[in-house]
C-alpha positions in Angstrom: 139.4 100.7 120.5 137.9 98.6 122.8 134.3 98.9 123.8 132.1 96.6 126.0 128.8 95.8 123.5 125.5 96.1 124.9 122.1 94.0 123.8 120.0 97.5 123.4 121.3 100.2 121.3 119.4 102.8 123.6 117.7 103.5 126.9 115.3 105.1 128.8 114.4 105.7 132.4 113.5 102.1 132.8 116.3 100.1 130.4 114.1 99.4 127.8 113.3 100.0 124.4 112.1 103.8 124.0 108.7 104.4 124.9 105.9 105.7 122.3 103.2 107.7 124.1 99.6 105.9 124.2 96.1 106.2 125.4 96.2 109.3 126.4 92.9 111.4 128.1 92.1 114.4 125.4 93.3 116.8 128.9 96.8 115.0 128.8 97.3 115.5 125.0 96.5 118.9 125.8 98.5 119.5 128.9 101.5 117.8 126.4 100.9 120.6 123.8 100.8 123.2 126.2 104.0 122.4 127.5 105.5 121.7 124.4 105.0 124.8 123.0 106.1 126.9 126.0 109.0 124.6 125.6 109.7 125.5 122.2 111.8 128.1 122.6 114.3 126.4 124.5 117.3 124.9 122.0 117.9 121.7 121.5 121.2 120.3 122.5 123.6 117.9 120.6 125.5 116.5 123.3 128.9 114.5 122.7 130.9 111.9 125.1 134.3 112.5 124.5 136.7 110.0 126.3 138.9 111.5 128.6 140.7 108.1 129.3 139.7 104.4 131.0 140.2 102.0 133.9 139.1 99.4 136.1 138.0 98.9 139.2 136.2 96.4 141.7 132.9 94.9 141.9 132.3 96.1 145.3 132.9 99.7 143.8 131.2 99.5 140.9 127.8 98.4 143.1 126.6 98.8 146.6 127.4 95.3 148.4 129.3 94.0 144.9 131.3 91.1 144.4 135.0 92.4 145.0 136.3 89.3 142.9 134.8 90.9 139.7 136.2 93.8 137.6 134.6 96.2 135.7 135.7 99.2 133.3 134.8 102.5 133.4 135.2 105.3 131.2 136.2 108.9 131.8 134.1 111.4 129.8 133.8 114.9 129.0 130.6 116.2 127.6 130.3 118.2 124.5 126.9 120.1 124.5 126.0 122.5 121.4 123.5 123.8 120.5 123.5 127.1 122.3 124.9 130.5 122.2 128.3 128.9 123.4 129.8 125.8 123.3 128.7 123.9 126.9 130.8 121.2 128.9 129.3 119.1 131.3 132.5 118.1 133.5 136.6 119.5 132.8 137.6 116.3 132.6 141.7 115.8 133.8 145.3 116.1 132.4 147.2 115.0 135.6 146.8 111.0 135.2 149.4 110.2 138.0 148.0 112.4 140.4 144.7 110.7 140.0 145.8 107.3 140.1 148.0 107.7 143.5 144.5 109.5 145.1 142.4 106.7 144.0 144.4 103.8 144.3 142.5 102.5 146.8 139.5 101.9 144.2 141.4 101.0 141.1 141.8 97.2 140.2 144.2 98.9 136.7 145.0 102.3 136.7 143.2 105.1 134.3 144.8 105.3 131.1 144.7 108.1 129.1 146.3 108.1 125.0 147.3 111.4 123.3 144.0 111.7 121.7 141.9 111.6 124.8 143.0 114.7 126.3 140.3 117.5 126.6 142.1 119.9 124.0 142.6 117.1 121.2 139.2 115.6 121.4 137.9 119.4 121.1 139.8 119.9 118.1 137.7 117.1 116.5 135.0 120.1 116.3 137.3 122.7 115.8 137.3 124.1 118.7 139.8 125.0 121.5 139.4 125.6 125.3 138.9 129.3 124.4 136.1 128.5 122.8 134.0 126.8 125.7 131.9 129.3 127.1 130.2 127.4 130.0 131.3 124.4 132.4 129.1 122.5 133.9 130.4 120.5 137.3 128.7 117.7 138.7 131.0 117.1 141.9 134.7 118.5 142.7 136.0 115.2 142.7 139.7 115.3 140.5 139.0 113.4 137.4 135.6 115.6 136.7 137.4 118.7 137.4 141.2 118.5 137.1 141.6 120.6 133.5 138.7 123.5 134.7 141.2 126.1 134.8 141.9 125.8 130.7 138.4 126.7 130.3 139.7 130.1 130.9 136.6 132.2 129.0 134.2 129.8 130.0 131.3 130.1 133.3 131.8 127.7 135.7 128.5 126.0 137.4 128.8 124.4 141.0 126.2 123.3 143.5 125.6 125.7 146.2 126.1 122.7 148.3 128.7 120.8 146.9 131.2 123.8 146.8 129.8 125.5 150.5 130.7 121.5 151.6 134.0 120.6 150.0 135.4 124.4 151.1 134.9 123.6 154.7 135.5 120.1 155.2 138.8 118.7 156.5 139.8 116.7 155.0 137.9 117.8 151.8 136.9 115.5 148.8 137.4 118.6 146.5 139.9 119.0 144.1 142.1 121.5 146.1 144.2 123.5 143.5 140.6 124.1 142.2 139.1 125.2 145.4 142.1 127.6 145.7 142.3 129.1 142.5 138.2 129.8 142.5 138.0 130.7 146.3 140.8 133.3 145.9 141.9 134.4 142.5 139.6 137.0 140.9 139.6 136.0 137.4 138.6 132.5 138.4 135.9 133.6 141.1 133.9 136.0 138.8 133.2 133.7 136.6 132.3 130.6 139.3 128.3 130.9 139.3 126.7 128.6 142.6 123.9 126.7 141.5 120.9 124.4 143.3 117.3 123.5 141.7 117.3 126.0 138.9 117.6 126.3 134.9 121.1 127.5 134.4 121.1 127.8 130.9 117.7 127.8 128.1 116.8 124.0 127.8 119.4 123.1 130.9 118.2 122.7 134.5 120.7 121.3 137.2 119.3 119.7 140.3 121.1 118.0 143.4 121.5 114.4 143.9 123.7 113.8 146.3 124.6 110.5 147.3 128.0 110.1 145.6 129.4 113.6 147.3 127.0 115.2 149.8 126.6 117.9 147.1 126.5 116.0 143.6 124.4 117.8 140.9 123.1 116.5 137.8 121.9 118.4 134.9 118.9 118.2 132.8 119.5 118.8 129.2 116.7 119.4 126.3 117.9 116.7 123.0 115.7 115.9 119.9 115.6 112.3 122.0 113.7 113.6 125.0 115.4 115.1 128.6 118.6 113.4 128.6 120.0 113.5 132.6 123.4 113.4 132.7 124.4 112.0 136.4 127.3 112.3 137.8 128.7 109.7 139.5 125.7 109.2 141.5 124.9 106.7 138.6 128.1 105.9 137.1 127.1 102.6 135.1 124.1 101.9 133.5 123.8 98.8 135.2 123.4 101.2 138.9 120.3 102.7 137.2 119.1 99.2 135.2 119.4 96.9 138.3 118.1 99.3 141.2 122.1 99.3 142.9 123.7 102.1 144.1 127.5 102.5 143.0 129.8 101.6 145.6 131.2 105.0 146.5 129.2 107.3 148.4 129.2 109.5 150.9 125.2 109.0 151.8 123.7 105.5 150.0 119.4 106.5 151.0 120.7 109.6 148.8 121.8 107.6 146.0 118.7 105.3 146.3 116.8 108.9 146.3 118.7 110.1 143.8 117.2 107.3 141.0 113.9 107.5 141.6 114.1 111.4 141.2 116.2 110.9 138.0 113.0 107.9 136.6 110.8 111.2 137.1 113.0 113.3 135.5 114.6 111.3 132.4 113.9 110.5 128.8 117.3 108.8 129.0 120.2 108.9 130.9 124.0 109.2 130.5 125.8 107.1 133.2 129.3 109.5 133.8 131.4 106.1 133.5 129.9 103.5 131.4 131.9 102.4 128.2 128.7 101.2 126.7 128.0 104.7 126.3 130.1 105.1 122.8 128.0 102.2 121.6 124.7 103.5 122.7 124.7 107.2 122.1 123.1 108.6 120.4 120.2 106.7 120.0 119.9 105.0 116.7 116.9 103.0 115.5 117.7 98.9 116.6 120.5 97.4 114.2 121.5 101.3 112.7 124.5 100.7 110.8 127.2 103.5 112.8 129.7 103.9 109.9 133.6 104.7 110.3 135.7 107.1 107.7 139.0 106.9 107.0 140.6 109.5 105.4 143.5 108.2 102.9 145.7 110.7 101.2 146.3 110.4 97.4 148.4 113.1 96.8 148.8 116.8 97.6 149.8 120.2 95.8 149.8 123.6 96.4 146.7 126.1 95.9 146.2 130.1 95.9 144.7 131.6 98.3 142.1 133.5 96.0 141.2 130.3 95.0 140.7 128.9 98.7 139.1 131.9 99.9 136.4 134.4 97.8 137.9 137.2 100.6 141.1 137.5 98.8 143.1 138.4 95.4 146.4 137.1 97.3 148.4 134.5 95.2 150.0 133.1 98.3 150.0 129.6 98.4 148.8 127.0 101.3 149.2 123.0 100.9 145.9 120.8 99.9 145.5 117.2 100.1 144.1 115.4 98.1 141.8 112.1 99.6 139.9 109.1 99.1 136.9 108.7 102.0 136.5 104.9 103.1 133.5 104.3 104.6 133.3 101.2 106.6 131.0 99.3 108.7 128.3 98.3 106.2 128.2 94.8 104.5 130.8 96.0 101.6 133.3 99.3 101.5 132.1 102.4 100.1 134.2 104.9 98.8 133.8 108.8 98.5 135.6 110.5 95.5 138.2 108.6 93.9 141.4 111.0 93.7 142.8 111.5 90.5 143.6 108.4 88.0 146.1 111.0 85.6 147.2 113.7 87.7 150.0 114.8 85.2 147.0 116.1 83.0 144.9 117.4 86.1 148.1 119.6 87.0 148.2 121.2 83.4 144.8 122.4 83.2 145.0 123.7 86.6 148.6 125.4 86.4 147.4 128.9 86.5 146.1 128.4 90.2 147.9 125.0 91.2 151.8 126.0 90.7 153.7 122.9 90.5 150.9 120.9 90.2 149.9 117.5 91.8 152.5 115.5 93.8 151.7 112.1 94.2 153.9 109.3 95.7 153.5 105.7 94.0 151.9 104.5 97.3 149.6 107.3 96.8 147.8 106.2 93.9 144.4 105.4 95.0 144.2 101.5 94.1 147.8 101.0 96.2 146.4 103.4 99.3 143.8 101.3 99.0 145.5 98.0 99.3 147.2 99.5 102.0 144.1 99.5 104.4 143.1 96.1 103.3 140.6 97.2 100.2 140.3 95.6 97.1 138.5 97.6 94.6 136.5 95.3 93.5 134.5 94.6 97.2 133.8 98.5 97.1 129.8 98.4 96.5 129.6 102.3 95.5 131.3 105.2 94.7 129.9 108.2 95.4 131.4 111.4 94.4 130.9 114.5 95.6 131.2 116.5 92.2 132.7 115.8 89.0 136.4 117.5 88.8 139.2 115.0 87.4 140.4 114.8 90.9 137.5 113.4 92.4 135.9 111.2 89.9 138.7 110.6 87.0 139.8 107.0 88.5 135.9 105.2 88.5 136.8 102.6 86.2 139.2 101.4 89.0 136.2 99.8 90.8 134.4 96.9 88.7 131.6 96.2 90.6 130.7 99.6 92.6 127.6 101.9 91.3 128.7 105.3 90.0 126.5 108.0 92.5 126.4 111.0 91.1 124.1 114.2 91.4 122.0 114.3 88.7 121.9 117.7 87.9 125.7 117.2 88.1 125.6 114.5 85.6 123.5 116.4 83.2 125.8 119.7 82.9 129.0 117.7 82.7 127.6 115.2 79.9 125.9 118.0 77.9 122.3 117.3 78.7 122.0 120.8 79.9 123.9 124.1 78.7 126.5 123.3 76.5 125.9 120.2 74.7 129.3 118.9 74.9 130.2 115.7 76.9 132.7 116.2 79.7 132.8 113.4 81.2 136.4 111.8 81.4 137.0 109.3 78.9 137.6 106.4 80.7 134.5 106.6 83.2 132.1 107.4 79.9 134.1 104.3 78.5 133.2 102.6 82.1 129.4 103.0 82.0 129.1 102.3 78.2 129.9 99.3 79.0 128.1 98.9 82.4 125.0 101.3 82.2 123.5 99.9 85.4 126.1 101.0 86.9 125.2 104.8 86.8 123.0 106.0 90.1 122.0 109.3 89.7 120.7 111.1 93.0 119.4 114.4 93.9 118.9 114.6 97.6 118.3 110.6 99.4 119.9 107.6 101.0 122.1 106.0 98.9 122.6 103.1 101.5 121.0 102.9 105.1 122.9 105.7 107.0 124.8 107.2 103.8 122.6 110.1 102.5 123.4 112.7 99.6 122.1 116.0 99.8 122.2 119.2 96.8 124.9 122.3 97.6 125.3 123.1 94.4 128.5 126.5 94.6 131.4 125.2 93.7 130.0 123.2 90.8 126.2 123.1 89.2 125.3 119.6 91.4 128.1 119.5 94.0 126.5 117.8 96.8 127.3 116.6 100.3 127.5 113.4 101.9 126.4 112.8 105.1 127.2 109.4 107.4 125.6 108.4 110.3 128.8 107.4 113.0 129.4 106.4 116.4 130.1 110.4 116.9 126.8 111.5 115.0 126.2 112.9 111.9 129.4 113.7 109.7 129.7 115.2 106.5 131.7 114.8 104.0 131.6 118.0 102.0 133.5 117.9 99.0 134.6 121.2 97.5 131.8 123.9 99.2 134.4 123.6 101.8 138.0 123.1 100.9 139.5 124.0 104.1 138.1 123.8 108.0 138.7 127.8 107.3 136.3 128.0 105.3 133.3 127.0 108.0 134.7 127.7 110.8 136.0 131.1 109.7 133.0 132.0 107.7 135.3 131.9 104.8 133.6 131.0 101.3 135.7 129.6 98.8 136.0 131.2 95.3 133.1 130.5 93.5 130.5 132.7 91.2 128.1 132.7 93.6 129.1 133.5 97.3 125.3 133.9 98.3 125.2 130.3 97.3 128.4 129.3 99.2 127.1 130.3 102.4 124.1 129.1 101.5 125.9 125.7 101.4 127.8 126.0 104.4 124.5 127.0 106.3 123.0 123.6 105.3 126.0 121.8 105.9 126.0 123.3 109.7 122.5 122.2 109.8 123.0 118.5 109.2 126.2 117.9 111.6 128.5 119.4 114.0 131.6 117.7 112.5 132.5 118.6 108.8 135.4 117.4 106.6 136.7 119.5 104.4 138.0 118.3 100.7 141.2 119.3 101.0 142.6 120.5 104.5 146.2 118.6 106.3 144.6 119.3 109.4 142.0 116.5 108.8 144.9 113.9 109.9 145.8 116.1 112.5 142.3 116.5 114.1 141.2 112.7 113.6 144.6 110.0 114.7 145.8 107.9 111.3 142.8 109.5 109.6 139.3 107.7 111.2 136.7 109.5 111.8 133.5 109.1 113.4 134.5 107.3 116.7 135.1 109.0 119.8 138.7 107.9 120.4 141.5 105.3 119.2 143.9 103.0 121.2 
């Protein structure tokens, strides 16, 4: 993926580094209190910029009075907002790619392109959600590429200016998307659930309010993060440059409006989110200077056959439904770091599991973890640590492969499966016991703390005494990696506990898990390559 880098990592309302409050008179401290705690009840939003597809176009569109011999990208975004009762999206985002590039040929220096995984429905699936699950739309304007895919949001409310729809309804020739217009203005399934909106709070912790400038009715919308109020514009302020450098974008339809327009949003801001700027993947969200924003890949090592009681505590069914087995690369920090290491004897993994595992581990040659490896350019021996998320043959067995990588392992974990606690009988597989005999140093145990900058382990205990998660700062956010609390995306997003002793403790798991990120990976689910293109996660989109 291409992505323009920028010198700051975030931004506020005036482009520089965020601002700590100071000096403040005893009455301001308590004016700040007061409103902060009759703030408190509002949620506060994650929000998500999903690429909806890119293009270029020229200087004198991209600023008021620009040079028309330069070219700049944009990006085309949808915006993810949880955090509420429903999911929220600010803007439909579009499908029809040639329809938009014949109506805005005029302004494009290369058309918008848009891959498979940039459409609306796949980057939702990242979440695990679908269209049916959005239960409010947001619009800032009616133009096409903001509003193009509205009518798959079939459960959701739809939010328009008052102005900007009363405007684009009667005008002739309109700058509204008109199969949109239609379908609202005259089909009752779409109309009852259009709500008109002006200067108001249209959702807890959500105000919209008009801009104009770009479209004579252009709203942006004023949403309540753990970062501040985050504004997201509209295309009143499409790069960050329009807001940095005081110049309108060059497409309006009133420029004093758009000059308007940024001084209301400077009063009004904590940060904002340009609707077009590239930069944006880079810069949000905020991160302190130099954060390390990791990538995973998924690599499969194998894969068998499970049943269901197993996968789910809800059942006795002995139905069967394919698991893989994976390797998490974590990349982006000085050296590789891997997450569970897949099974090193899976013939001897398959008998002990028959019972539940019929037919038992498959595993193609270029599935054995040091040749998957290999195959992504990773010698064992740069990987710094391995962290495992529990210790069952098929996560752990194969340590020995990595010379020079610390063993990181939940201590409580470490201490039931070597015999410190309970039993008194060492576990541990053979050749990892053999592996830190020789190399002591090598053994991290953790309970609940950074292993690296950005890589933190966390206790979940259920599926084994000192499972625990791991969870990565990305480009995206938080992810976790979860291990075996949550084999399948069924599990989570179904409210589905896996088989365990303790379900109390299971959902107990999956609670914290929910706590700590939006996207989860499952240990064992197919769908993880189906949700995430050749298996990388943690980046908004691929080329």
């Amino acid at each position: 993926m291409t992505i323009r880098k920028e010198t700051h990592v975030c931004y506020n309302i005036t482009g520089k580094p965020w601002p700590r409050i100071s000096r403040l008179g005893l009455a301001s401290v308590v004016v700040c209190l007061m409103i902060g705690q009759m703030a408190a009840a509002a949620p506060t939003y994650r929000i998500y910029p999903l690429r909806n597809g890119i293009c270029k176009i020229a200087g004198n569109h991209a600023y008021y009075e620009g040079d028309s011999d330069k070219t700049y990208g944009f990006a085309l975004y949808i915006w993810l907002v949880l955090g509420g009762d429903k999911p929220i999206l600010i803007d439909a985002g579009l499908s029809d790619v040639e329809e938009m590039n014949r109506g805005a040929a005029h302004v494009l220096r290369e058309p918008i392109t848009q891959n498979k995984n940039e459409s609306g429905t796949a980057q939702l699936r990242k979440f695990g959600l679908t269209p049916d699950d959005i239960g409010h739309v947001l619009i800032t304007h009616l133009h096409f590429d903001h509003v193009d895919d509205l009518l798959i949001y079939k459960n959701a409310k739809v939010y328009i200016g008052k102005k900007e729809w009363e405007m684009a309804t009667t005008a002739a020739p309109t700058w509204g998307h008109g199969k949109i217009m239609h379908e609202f203005s005259n089909t009752p399934s779409c109309r009852k659930r259009l709500v008109l909106v002006q200067d108001q709070e249209v959702l807890p912790g959500i105000e919209s309010f008009w801009v104009g400038g770009h479209t004579p009715g252009s709203m942006a919308y004023r949403v309540n993060t753990a970062h501040g109020k985050t504004v997201l514009t509209g295309d009143t302020i499409s790069l960050l440059g329009n807001f940095e450098r005081n110049i309108p974008l060059g497409i309006f339809s009133d420029l004093q409006e758009c000059i308007e327009a940024m001084k209301n949003i400077r009063k009004k801001a904590d940060i904002v989110l340009p609707s077009h700027d590239p930069g944006t993947l880079d810069r949000w969200p905020p991160a302190p200077k130099n954060a390390i924003k990791y990538t995973i890949r998924a690599i499969k090592v194998g894969q068998c056959e499970v049943r269901d009681y197993i996968t789910f505590q809800d059942t006795d069914s002995e139905q069967t439904s394919t698991y893989y087995l994976y390797v998490w690369l974590i990349e982006g920090g000085p050296k590789p770091i891997i997450v569970d290491t897949g099974p090193k004897y899976p013939e001897e993994f398959s008998k002990s599991t028959a019972k539940y595992i019929p037919g038992g581990v498959r595993q193609l040659p270029e599935e054995r973890t040091i040749k998957a490896l290999k195959r992504y350019g990773i010698d064992p021996a740069d990987v710094s640590h391995v962290i495992v998320t529990h210790l069952h043959p098929d996560h752990y067995d194969y340590f020995d492969a990595f010379p020079k990588a610390r063993f990181v392992v939940n201590r409580r974990e470490y201490e039931e499966t070597t015999g410190q606690l309970g039993s008194g009988r060492n576990r541990l597989a053979t050749d990892v016991r053999k592996t830190l005999d020789k190399r002591p140093d090598a053994l991290q145990l953790v309970e609940d703390e950074e292993v690296v900058s950005g890589v933190r382990v966390f206790p979940l205990g259920c599926h084994s005494p000192g499972s625990q998660g791991i969870l990565v700062r990305t480009q995206m956010g938080p992810v976790v990696i979860a291990g075996d609390v949550v084999y399948k995306y069924e599990n989570i997003e179904k409210d589905r506990p896996g088989r365990s002793p303790d379900e109390r403790a299971c959902r107990e798991a999956m609670a914290r898990i929910r706590s700590l990120a939006d996207i989860v990976l499952p240990a064992h689910d197919p769908l993880t390559l189906e949700r995430w293109p050749d298996g990388i996660i943690g980046i908004c989109t691929t080329d």
